[in-house]
Backbone as JSON, one array per atom type, in Angstrom:
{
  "sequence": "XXXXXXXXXXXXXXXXXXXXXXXXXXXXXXXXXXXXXXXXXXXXXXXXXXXXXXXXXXXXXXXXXXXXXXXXXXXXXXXXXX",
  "N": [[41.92, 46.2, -16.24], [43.82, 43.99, -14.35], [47.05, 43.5, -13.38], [49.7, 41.83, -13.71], [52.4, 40.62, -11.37], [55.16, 40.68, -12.62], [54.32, 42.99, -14.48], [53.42, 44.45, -12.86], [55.61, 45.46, -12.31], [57.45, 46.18, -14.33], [55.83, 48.6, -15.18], [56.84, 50.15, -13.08], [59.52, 51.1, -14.04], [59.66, 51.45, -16.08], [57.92, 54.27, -15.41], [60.28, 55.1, -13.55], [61.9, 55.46, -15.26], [61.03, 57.64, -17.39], [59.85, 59.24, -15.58], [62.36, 61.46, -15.16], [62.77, 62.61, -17.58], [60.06, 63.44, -18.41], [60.19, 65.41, -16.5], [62.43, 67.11, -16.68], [61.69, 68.54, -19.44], [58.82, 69.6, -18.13], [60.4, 71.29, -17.12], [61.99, 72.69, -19.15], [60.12, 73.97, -20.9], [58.99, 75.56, -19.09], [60.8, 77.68, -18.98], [61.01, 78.45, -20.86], [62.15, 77.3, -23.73], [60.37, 76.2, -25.63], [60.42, 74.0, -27.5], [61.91, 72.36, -27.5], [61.45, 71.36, -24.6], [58.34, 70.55, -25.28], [59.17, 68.43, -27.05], [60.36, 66.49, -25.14], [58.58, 65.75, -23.42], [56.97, 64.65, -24.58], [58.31, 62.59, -25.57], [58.58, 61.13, -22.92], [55.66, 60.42, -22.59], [54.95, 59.37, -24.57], [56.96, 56.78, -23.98], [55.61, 55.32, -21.34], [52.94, 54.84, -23.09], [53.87, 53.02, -25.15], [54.85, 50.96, -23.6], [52.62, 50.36, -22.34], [50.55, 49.46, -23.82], [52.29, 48.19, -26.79], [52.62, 45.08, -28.0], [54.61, 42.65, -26.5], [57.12, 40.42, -27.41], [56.95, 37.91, -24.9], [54.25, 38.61, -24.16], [52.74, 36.98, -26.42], [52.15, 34.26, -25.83], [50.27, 34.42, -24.04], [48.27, 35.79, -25.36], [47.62, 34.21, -27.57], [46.84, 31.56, -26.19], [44.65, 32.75, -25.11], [42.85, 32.96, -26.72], [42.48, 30.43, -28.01], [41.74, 28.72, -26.45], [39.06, 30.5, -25.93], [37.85, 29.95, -28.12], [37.63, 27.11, -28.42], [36.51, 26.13, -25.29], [33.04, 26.52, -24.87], [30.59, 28.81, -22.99], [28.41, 27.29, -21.08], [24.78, 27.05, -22.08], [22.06, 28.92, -20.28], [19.99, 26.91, -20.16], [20.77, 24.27, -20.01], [21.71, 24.31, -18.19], [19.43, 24.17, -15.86]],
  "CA": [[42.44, 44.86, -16.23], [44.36, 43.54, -13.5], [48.42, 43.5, -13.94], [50.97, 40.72, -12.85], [54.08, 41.14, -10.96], [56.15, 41.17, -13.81], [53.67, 43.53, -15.61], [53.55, 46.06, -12.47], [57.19, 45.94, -12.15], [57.7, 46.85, -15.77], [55.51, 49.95, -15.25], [57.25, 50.88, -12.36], [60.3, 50.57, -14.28], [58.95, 52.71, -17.24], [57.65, 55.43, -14.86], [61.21, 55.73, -13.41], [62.67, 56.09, -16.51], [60.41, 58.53, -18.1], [59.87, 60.82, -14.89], [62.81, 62.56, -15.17], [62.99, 62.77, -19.15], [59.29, 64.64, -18.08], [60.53, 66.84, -15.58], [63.02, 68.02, -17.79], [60.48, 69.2, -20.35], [58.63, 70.65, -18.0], [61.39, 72.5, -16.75], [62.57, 73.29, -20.34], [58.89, 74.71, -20.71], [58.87, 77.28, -18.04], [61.92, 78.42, -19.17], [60.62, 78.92, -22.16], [62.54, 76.38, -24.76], [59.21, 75.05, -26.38], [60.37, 72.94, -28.98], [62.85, 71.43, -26.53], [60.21, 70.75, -23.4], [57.16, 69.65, -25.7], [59.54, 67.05, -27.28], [60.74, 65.75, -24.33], [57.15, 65.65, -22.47], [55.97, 63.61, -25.64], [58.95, 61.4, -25.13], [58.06, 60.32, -21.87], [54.75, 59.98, -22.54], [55.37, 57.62, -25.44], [57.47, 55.72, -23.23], [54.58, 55.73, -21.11], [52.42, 54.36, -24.32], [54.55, 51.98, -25.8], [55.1, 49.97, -22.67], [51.29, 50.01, -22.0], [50.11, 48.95, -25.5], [52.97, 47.45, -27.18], [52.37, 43.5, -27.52], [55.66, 41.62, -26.9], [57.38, 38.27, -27.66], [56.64, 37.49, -24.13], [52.98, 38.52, -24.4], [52.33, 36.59, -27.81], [51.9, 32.97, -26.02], [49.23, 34.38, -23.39], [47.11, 36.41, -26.43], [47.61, 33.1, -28.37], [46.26, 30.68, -25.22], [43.76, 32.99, -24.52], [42.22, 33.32, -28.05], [42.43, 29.66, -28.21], [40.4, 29.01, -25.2], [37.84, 30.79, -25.78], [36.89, 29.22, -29.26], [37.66, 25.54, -27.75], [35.22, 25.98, -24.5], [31.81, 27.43, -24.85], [29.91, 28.82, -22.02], [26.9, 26.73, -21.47], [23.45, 27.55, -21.9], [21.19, 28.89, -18.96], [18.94, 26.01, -20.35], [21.35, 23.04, -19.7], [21.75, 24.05, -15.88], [18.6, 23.17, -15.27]],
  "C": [[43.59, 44.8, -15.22], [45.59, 43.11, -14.31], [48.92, 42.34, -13.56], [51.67, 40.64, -12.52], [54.54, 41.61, -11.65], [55.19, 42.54, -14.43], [53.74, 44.99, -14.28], [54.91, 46.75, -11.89], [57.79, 46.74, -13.15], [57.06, 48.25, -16.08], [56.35, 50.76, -14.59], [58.9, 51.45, -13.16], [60.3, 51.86, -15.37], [58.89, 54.13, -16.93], [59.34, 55.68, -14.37], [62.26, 55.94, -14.35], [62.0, 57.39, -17.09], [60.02, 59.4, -16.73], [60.78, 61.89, -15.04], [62.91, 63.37, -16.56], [61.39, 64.29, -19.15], [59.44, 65.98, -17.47], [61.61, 67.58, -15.9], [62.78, 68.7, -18.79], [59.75, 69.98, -19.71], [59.68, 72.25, -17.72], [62.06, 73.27, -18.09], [61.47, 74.76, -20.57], [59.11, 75.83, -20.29], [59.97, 77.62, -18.39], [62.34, 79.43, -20.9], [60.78, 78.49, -24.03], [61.33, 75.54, -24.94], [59.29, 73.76, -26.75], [61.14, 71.97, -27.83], [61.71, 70.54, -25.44], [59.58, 70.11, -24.05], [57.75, 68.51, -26.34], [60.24, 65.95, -25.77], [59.77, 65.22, -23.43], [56.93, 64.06, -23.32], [56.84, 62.55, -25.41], [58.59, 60.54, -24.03], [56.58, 59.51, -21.59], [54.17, 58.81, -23.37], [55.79, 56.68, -24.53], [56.07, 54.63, -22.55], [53.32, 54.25, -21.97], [52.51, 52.9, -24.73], [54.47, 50.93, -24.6], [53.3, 49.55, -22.21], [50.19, 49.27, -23.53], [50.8, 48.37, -26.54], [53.06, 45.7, -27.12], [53.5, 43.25, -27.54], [55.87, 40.48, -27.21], [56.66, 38.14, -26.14], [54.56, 37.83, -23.86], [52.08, 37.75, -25.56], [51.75, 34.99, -27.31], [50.36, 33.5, -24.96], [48.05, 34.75, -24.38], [46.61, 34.87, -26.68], [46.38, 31.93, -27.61], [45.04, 31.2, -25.29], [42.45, 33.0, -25.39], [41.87, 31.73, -27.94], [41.27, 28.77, -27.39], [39.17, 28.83, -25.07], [36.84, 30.21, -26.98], [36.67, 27.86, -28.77], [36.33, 25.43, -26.53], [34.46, 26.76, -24.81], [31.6, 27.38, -23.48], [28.76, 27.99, -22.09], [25.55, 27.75, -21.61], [22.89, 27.79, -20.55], [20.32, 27.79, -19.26], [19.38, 24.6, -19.62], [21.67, 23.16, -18.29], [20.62, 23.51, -15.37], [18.17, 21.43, -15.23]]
}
């Protein structure tokens, strides 16, 4: 599905928050602090998550429209074109 300004700004936005929170996990990692790295990986990758699947207030009027929509117009029939 195709994003919208706002929507691929907000990733970008996401990703530079949560890269370094990653690259501190890995680096915990190789160093051998497990518990430390794998929670901080998972953090970022939530981030990650949440911002990609999280519905907001500001997403609640397009769902709403879009739901609405689609019960209100039907597609026509291939019969009625002709």
């Amino acid at each position: 599905m195709a994003r919208s300004i706002l929507g691929t700004i907000g990733l970008a936005a996401t990703v530079a928050l949560a890269a370094p929170i990653a690259l501190f996990g890995v680096n915990r990692l190789l160093d051998g602090e497990t518990v430390v790295g794998a929670a901080a990986v998972g953090v970022a990758v939530l981030m990650l998550l949440v911002e990609r699947y999280l519905t907001t207030p500001g997403d609640i009027p397009g769902k709403v429209l879009g739901a609405t929509v689609g019960r209100v117009v039907k597609e026509p029939d291939e019969d009625d074109e002709d």
